[in-house]
KOLRO-622099 format. One record per atom (N, C-alpha, C, O): y, z, x. Coordinates in steps of 0.1 Angstrom, whole numbers, padded with zeros to 4 digits, always signed. Layout:
# KOLRO-622099
YZX/...
This chain:
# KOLRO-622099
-0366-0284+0552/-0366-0270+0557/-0355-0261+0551/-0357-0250+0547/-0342-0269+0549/-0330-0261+0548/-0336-0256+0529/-0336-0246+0523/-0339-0272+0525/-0342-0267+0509/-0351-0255+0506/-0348-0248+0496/-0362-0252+0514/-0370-0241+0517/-0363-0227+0515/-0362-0220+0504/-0359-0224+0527/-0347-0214+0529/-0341-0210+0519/-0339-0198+0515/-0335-0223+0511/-0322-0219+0499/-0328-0214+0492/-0325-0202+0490/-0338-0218+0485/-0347-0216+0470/-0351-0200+0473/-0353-0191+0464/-0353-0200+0484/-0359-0183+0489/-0351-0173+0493/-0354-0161+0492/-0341-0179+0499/-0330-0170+0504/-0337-0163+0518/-0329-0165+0528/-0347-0158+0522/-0354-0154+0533/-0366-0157+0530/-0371-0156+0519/-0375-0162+0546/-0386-0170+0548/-0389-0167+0561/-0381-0169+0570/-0404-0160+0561/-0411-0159+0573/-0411-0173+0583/-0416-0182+0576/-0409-0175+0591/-0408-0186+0599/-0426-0190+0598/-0425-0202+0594/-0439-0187+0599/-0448-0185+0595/-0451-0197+0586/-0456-0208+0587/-0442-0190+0573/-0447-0195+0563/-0439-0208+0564/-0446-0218+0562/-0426-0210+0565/-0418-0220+0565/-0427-0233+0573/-0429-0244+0568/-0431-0230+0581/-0442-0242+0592/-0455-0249+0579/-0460-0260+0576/-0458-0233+0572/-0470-0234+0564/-0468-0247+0553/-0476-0257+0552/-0456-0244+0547/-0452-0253+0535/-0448-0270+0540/-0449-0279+0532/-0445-0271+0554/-0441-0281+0561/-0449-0290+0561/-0446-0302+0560/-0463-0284+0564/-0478-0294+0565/-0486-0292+0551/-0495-0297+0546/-0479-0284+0549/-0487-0291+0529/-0482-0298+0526/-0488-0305+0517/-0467-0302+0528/-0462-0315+0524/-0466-0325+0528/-0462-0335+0522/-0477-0326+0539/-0483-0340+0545/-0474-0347+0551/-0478-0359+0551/-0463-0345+0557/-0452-0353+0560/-0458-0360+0572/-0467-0354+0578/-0455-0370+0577/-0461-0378+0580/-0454-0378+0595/-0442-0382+0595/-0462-0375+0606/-0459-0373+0622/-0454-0365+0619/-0441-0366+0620/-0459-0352+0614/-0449-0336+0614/-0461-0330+0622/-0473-0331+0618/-0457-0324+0636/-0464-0315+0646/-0456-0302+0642/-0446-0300+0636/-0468-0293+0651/-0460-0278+0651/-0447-0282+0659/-0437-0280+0651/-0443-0286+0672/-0438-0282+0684/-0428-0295+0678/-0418-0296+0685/-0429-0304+0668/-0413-0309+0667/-0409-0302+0657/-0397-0300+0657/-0417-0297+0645/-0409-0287+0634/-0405-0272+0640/-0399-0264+0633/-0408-0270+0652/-0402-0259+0655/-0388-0263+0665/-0378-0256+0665/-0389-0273+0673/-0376-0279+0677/-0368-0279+0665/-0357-0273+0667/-0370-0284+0652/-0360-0283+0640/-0352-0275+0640/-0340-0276+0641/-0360-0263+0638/-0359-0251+0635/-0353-0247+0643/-0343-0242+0638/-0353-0246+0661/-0339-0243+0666/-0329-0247+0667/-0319-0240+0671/-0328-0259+0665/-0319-0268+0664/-0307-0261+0655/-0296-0258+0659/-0313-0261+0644/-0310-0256+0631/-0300-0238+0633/-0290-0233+0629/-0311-0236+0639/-0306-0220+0643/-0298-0218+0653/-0291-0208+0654/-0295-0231+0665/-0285-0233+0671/-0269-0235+0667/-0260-0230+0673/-0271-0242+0656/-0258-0253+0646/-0255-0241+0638/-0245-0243+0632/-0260-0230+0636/-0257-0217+0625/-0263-0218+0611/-0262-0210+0602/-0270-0230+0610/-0272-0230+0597/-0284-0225+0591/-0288-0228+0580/-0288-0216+0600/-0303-0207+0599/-0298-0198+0606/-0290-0202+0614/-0301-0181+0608/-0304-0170+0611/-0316-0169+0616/-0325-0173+0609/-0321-0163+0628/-0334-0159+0628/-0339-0145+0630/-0334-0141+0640/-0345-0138+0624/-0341-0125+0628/-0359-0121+0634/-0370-0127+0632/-0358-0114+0639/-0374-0110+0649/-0376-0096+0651/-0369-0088+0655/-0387-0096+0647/-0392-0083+0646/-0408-0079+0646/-0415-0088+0652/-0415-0070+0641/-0431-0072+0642/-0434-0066+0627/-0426-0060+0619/-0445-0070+0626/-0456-0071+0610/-0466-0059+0613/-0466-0053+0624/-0475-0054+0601/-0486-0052+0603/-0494-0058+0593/-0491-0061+0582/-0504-0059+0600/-0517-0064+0591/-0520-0059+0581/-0517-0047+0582/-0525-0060+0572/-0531-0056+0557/-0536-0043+0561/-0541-0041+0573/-0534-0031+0550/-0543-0024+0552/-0555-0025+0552/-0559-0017+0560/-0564-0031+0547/-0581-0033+0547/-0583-0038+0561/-0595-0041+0562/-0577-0040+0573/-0573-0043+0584/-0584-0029+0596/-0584-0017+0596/-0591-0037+0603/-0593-0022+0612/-0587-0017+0621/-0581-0025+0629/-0585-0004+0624/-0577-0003+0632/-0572-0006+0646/-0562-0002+0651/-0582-0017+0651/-0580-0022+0665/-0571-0033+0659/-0563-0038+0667/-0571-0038+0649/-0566-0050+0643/-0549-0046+0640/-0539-0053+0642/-0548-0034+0635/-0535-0032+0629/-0521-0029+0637/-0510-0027+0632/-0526-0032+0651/-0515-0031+0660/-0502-0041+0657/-0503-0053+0658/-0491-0037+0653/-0481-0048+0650/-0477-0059+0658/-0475-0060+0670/-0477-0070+0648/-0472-0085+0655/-0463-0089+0656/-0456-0086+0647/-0458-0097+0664/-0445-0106+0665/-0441-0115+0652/-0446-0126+0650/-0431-0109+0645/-0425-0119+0633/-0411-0119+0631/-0403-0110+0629/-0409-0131+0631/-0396-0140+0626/-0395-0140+0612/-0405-0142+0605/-0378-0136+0606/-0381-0143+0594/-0363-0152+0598/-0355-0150+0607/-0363-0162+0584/-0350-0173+0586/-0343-0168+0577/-0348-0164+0566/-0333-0167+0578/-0324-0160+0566/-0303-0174+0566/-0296-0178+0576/-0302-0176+0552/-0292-0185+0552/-0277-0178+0557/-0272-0167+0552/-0274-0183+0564/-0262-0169+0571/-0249-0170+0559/-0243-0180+0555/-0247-0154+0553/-0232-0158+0544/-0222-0161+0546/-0213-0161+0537/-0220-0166+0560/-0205-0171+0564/-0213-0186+0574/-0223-0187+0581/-0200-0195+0569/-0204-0209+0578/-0212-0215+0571/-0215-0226+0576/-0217-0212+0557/-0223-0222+0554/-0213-0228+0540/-0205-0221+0533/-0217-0244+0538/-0209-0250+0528/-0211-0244+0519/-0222-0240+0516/-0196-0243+0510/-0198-0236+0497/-0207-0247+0484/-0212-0243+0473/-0208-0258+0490/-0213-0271+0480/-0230-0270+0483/-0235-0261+0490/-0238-0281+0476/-0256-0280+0481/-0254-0295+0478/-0263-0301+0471/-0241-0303+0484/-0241-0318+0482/-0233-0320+0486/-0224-0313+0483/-0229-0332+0497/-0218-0339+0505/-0212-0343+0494/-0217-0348+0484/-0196-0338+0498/-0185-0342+0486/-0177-0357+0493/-0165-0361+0492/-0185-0363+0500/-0182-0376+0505/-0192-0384+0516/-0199-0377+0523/-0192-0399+0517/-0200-0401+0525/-0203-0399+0538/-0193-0404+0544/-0210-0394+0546/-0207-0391+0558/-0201-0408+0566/-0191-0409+0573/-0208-0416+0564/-0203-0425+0572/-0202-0433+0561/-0210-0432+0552/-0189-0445+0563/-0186-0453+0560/-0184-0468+0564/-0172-0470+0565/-0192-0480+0567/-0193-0492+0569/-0179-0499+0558/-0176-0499+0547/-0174-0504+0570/-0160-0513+0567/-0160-0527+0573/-0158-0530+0585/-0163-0536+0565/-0160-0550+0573/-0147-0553+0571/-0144-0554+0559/-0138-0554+0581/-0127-0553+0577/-0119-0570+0575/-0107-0572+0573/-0130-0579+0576/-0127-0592+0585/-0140-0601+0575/-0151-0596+0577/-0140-0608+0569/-0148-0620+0571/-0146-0633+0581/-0157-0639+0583/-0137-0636+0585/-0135-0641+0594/-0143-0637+0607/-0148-0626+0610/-0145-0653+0614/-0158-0650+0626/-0160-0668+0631/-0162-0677+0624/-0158-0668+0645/-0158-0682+0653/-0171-0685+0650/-0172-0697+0649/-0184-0677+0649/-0199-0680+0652/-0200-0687+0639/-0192-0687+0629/-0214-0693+0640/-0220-0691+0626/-0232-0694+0631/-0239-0704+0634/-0235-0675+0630/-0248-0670+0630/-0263-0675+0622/-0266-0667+0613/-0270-0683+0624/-0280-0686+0614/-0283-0673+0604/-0284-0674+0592/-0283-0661+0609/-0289-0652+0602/-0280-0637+0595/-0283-0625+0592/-0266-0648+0596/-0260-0634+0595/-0254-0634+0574/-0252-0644+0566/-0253-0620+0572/-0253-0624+0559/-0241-0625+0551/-0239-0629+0539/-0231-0620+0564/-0214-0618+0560/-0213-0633+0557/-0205-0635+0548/-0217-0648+0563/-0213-0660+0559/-0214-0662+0542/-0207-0669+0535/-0225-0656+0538/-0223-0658+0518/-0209-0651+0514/-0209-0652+0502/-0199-0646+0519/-0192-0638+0515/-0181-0648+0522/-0170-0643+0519/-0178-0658+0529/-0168-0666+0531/-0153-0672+0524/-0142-0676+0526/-0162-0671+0513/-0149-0677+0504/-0139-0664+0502/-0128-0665+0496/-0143-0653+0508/-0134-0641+0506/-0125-0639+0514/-0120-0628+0515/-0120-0651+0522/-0113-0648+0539/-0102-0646+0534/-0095-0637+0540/-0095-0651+0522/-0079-0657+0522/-0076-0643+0517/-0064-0639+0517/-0086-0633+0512/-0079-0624+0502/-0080-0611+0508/-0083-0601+0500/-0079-0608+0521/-0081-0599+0531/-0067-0583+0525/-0056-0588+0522/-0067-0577+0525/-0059-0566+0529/-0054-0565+0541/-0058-0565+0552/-0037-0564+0534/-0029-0568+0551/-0024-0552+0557/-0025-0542+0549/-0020-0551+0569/-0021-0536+0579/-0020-0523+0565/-0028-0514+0562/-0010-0526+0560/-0003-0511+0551/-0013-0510+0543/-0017-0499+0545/-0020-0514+0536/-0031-0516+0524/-0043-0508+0534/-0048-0497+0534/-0044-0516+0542/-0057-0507+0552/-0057-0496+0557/-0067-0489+0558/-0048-0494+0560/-0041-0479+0565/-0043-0469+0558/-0051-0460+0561/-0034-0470+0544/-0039-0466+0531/-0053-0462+0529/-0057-0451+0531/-0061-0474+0524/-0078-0471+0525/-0079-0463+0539/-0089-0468+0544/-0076-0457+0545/-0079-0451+0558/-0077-0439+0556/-0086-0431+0556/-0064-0437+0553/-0062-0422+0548/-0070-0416+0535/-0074-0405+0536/-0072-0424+0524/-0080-0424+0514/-0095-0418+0517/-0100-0410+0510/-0101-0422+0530/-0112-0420+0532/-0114-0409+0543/-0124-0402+0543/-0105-0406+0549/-0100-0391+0554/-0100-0382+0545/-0109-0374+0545/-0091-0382+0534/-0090-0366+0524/-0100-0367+0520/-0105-0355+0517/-0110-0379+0515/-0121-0379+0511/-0135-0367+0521/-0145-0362+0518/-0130-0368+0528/-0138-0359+0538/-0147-0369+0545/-0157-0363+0549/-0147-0380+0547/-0158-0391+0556/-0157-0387+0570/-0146-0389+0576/-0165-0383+0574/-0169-0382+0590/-0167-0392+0596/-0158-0391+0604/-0175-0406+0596/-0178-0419+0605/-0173-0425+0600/-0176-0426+0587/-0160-0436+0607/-0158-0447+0600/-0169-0460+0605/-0177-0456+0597/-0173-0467+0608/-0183-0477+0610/-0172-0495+0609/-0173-0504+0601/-0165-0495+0617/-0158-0509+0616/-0166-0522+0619/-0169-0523+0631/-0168-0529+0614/-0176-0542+0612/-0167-0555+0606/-0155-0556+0601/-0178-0566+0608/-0167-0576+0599/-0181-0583+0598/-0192-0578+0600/-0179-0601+0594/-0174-0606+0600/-0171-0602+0613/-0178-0593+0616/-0159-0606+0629/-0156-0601+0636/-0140-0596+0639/-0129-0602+0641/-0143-0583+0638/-0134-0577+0638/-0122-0577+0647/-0111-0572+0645/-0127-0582+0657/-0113-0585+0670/-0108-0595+0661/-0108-0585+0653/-0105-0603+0655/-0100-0611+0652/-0090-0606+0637/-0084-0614+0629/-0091-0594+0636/-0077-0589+0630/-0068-0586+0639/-0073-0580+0649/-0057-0587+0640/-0050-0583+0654/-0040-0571+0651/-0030-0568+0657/-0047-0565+0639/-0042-0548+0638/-0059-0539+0639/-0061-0528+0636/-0064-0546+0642/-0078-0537+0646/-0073-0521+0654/-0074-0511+0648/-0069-0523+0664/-0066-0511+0674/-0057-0504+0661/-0055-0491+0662/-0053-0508+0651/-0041-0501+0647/-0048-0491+0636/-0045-0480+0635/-0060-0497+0628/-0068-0494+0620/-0075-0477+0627/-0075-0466+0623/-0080-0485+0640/-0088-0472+0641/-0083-0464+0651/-0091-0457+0657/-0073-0463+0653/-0060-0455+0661/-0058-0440+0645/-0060-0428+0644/-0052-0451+0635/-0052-0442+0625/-0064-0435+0617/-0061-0426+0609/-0073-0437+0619/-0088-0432+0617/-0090-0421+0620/-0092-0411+0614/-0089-0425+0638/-0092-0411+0651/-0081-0400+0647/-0083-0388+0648/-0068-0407+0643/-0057-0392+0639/-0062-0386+0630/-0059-0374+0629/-0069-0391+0624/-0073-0384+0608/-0085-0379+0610/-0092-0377+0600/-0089-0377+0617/-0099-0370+0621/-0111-0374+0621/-0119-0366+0623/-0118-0393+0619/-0132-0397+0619/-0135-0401+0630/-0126-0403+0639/-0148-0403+0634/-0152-0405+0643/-0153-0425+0643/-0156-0428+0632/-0151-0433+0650/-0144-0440+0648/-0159-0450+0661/-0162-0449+0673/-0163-0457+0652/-0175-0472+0658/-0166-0483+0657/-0156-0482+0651/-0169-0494+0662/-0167-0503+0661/-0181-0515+0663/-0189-0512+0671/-0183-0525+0656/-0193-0534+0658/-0186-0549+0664/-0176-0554+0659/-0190-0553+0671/-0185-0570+0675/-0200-0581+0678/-0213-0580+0680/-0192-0589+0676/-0204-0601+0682/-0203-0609+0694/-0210-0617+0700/-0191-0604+0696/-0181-0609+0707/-0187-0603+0719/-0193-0593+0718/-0184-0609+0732/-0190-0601+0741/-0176-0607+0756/-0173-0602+0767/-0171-0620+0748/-0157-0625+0759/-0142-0614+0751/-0132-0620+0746/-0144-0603+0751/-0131-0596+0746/-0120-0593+0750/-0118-0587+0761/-0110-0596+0742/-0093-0594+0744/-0091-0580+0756/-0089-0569+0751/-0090-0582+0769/-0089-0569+0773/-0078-0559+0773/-0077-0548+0778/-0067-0567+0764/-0055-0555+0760/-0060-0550+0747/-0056-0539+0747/-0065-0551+0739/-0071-0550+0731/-0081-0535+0728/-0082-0525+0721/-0087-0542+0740/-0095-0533+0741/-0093-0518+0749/-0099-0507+0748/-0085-0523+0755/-0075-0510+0761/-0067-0503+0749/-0064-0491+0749/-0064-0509+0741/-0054-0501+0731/-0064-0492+0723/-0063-0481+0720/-0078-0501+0720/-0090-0496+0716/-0098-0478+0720/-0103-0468+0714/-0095-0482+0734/-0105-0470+0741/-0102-0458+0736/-0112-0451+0735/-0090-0453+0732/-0087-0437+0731/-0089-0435+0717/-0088-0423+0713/-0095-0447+0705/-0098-0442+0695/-0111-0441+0685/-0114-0437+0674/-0120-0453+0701/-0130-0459+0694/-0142-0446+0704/-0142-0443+0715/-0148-0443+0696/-0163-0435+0701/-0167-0446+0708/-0168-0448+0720/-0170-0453+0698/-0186-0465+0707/-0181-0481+0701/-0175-0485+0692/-0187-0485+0710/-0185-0498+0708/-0199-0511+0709/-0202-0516+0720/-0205-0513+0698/-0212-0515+0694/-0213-0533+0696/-0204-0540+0691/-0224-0540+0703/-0226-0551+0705/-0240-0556+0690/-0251-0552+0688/-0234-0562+0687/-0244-0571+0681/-0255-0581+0689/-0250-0588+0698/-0265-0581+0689/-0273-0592+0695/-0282-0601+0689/-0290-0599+0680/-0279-0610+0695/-0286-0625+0691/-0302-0628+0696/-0305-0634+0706/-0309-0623+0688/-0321-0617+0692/-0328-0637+0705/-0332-0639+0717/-0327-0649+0688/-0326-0664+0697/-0320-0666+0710/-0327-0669+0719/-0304-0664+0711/-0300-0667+0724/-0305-0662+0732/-0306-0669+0742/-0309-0650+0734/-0315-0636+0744/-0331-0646+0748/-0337-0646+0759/-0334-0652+0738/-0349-0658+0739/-0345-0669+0748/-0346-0668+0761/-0337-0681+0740/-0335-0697+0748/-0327-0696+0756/-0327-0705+0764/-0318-0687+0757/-0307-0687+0771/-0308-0678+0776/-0297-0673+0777/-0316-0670+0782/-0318-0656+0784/-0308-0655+0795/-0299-0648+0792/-0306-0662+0810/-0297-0663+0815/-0280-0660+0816/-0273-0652+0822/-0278-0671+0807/-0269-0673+0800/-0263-0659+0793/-0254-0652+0798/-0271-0657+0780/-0267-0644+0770/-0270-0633+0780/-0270-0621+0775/-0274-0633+0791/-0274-0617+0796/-0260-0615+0803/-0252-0606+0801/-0256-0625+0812/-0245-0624+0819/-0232-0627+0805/-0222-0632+0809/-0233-0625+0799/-0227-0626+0788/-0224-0610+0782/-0213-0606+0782/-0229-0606+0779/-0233-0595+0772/-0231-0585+0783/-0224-0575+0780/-0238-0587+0796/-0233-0580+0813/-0217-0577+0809/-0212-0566+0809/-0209-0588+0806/-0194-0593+0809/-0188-0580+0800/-0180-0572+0803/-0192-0582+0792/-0187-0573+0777/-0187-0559+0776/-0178-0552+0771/-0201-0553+0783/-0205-0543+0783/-0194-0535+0795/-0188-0524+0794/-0192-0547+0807/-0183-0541+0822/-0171-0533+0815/-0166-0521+0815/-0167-0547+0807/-0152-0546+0800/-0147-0536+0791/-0135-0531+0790/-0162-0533+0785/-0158-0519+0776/-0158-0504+0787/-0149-0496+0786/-0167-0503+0794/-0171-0494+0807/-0159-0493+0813/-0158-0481+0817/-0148-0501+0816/-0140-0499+0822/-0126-0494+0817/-0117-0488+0823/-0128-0498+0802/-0120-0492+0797/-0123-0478+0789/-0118-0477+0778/-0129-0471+0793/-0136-0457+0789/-0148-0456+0774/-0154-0448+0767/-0147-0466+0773/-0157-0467+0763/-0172-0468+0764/-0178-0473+0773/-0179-0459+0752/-0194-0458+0758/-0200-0471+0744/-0192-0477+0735/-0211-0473+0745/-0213-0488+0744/-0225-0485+0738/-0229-0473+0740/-0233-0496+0728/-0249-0495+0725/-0250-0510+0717/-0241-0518+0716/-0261-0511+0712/-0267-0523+0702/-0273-0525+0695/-0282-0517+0694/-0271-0534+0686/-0277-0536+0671/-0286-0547+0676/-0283-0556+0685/-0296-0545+0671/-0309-0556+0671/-0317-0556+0657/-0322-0546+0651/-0316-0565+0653/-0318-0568+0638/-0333-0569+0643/-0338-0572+0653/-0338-0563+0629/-0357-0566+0635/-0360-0578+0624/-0359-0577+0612/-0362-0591+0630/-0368-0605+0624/-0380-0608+0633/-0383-0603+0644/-0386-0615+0627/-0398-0621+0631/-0399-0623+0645/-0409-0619+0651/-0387-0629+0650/-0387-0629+0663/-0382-0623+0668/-0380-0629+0679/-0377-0613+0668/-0375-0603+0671/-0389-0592+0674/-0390-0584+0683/-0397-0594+0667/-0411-0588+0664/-0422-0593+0675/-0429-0586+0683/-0419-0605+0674/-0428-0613+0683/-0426-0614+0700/-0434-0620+0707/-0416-0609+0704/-0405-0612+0713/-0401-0600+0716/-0389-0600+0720/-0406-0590+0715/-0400-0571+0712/-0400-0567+0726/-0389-0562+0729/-0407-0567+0734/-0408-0558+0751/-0402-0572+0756/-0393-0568+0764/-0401-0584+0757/-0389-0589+0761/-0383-0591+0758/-0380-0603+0762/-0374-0587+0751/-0359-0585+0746/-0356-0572+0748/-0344-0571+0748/-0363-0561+0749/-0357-0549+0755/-0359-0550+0773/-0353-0542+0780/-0365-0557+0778/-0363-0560+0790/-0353-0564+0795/-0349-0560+0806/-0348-0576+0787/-0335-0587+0788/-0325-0577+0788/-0318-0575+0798/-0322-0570+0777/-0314-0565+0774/-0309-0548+0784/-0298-0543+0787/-0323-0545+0787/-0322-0537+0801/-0315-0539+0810/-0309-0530+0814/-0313-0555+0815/-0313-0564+0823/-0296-0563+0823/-0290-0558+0833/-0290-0566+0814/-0276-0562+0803/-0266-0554+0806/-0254-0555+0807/-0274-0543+0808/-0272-0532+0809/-0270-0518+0797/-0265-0507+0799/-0275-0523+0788/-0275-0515+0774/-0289-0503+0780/-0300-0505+0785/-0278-0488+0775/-0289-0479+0773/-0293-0473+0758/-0303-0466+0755/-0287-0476+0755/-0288-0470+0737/-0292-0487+0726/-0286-0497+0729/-0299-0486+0719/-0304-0496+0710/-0303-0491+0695/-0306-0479+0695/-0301-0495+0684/-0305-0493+0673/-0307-0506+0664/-0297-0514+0664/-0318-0509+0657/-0326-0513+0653/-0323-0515+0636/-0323-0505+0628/-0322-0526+0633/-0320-0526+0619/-0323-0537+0614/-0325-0548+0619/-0325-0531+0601/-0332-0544+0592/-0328-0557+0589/-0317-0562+0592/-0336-0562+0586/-0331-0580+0586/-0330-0576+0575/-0337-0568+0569/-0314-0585+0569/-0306-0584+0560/-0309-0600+0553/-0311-0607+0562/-0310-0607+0538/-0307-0618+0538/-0296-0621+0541/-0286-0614+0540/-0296-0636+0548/-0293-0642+0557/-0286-0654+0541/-0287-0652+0529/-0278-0666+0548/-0274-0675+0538/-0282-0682+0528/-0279-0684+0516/-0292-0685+0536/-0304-0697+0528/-0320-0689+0530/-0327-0682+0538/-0322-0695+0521/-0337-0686+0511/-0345-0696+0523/-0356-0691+0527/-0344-0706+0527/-0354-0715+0537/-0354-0700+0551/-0364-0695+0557/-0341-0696+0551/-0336-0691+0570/-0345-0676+0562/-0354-0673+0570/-0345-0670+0554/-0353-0658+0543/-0368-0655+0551/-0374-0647+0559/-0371-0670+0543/-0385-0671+0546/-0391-0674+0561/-0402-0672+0564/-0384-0677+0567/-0386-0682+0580/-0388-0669+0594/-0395-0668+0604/-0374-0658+0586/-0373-0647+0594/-0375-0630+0592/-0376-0622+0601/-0373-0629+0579/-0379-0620+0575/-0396-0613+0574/-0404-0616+0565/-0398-0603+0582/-0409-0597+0583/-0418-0592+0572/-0413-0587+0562/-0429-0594+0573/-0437-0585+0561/-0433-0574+0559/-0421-0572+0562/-0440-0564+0553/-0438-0548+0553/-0451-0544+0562/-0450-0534+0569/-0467-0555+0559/-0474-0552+0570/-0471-0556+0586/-0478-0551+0595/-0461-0563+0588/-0454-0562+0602/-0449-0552+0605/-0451-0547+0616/-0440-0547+0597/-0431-0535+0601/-0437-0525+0599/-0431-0516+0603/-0452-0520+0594/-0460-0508+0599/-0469-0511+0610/-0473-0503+0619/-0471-0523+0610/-0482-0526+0624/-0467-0526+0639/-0469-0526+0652/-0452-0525+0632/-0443-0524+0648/-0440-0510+0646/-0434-0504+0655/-0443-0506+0635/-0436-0485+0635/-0451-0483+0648/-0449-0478+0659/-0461-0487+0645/-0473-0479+0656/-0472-0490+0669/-0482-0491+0675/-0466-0495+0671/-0460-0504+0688/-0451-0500+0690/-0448-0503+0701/-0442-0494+0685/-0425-0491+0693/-0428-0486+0705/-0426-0491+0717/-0438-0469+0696/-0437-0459+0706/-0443-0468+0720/-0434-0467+0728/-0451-0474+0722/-0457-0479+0731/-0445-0489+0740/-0443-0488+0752/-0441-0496+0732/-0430-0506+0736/-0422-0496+0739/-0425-0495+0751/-0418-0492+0738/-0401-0476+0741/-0405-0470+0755/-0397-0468+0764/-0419-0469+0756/-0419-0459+0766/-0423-0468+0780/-0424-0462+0790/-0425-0481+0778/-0420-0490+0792/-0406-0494+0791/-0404-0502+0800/-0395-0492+0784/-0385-0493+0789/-0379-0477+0790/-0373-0473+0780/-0381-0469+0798/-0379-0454+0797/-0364-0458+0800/-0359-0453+0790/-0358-0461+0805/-0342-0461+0805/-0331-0464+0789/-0319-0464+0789/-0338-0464+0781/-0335-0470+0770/-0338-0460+0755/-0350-0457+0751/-0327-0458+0749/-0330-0450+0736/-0328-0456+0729/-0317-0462+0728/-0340-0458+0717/-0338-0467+0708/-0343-0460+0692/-0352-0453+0687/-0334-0466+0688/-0329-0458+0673/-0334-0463+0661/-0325-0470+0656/-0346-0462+0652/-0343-0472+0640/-0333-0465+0632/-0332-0452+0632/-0325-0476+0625/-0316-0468+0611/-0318-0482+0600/-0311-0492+0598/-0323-0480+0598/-0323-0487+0583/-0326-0482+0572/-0332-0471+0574/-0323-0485+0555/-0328-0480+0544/-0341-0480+0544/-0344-0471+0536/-0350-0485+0548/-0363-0479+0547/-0371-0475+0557/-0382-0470+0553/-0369-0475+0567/-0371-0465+0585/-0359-0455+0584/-0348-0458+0579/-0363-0443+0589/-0358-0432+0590/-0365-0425+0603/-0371-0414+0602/-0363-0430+0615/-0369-0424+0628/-0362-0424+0641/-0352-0431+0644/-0367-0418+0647/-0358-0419+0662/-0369-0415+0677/-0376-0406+0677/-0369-0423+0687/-0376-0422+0699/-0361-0426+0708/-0352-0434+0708/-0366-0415+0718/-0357-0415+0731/-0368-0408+0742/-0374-0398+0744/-0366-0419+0746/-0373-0416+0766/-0363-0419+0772/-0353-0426+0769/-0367-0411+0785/-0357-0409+0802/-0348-0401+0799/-0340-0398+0807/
């Protein structure tokens, strides 16, 4: 839309809808491209200006009475002087290979032999501020697991000064509670990893588990959500594991791709088709809207969507 606008400088709202569905874009309605559109015009990054038309002259006169028209106009103040991010918006940091588990499917274990050569507090800090003047919005902290640097809080303490907005990912769910107290005032969210298997064979078990983690962060002001890797079984197992995980207490989900894993045997074993993953893009909606308490997010390099009920 925004590219629309620029190339034109001003655009009948009309027409802007018109060019939207010649693109064929795919689940593009009137009534969410016009949500865009205010959205857009909310945030300042569109003008709307309103006023009325008339019809063509060759028009009859009963016809020529003027109509209701918008046009979108790029406003000259507030908008970036650039037509390209002069840095990434978000930035994924494993700050840790280091990690007690060993996840069948996780892919930071091919990268093990890298433990000994870690960047110690001042070096990271550095890269911290580095990625501030850079202009990065999100930092995204991951590992391996990340509690197990024991300058973590220190990392993203200096983050939140510098102005990023500051995630954290764990796999952990028994966490350091001073830790995580030093944590709270600089971490946005705190992000649980889930074990799509344990959730299956211990369901019991991994919920009061994951219950424990979620309290722990909640009580220390922290708002909370989950990565759920989409694998096979994960696929097969999808409205119960958002049930489980209901169960949990998780309201926010996001959804991401199976990554290879260590061994080309564990590859083939869990890795989805691509005809899986379009026969689960047309079941989400369906699956999403029996757990209405629950927003769930895909983000992966090749899904780009979002559904939220309740």
């Amino acid at each position: 839309m925004l590219a629309i606008v620029t190339e034109n400088r001003i655009v009948s709202e009309e027409d802007l809808l018109g060019a939207l569905f010649s693109l064929n874009i795919k689940k593009c309605n009137h009534r969410a491209a016009k949500r865009v559109l205010d959205q857009l015009v909310g945030l300042g990054l569109l003008v709307r200006h309103t006023g009325k038309r008339y019809p063509a002259e060759d028009s009859t006169a009963r016809d020529r009475a003027p109509l209701p028209h918008s046009r979108l106009v790029i406003p000259k103040e507030g908008w970036p002087a650039l037509s390209y991010l002069r840095a990434p918006e978000t930035v994924h940091w494993a700050v840790t290979y280091q990690c007690h588990s060993r996840c069948p499917d996780c892919y930071i274990r091919r990268h093990g032999r890298h433990e000994d050569g870690e960047i110690n507090t001042e070096e990271a800090i550095k890269a911290v501020a580095s990625l501030a003047q850079w202009g990065v919005f999100q930092l995204a902290i991951g590992g391996g697991e990340p509690f197990l640097r024991p300058d973590l809080a220190d990392l993203a303490s200096a983050a939140a000064q510098l102005g990023m907005v500051v995630h954290v990912t764990t796999g952990e769910a028994e966490l350091p509670e001073k830790t995580v107290e030093k944590l709270s005032p600089a971490v946005k969210v705190l992000q649980f990893n889930i074990d799509e298997h344990r959730l299956m064979e211990v369901p019991q078990k991994e919920t009061e588990r994951l219950r424990c983690g979620l309290q722990m962060a909640a009580g220390a002001g922290m708002k909370t959500g989950a990565n759920l890797k989409v694998s096979k079984t994960t696929l097969a197992n999808f409205k119960t594991i958002l049930e489980r995980m209901g169960e949990c207490g998780f309201s926010s989900i996001t959804l991401l791709r199976y990554k290879p894993p260590p061994t080309l045997d564990r590859w083939i074993e869990e890795n989805p088709s691509s005809k899986s993953l379009q026969a689960f893009e047309l079941f989400l909606a369906e699956a999403a809207a029996e757990s209405p308490d629950l927003s769930i997010r895909v983000d992966c390099e090749d899904w780009i969507m979002e559904y939220h009920y309740g």
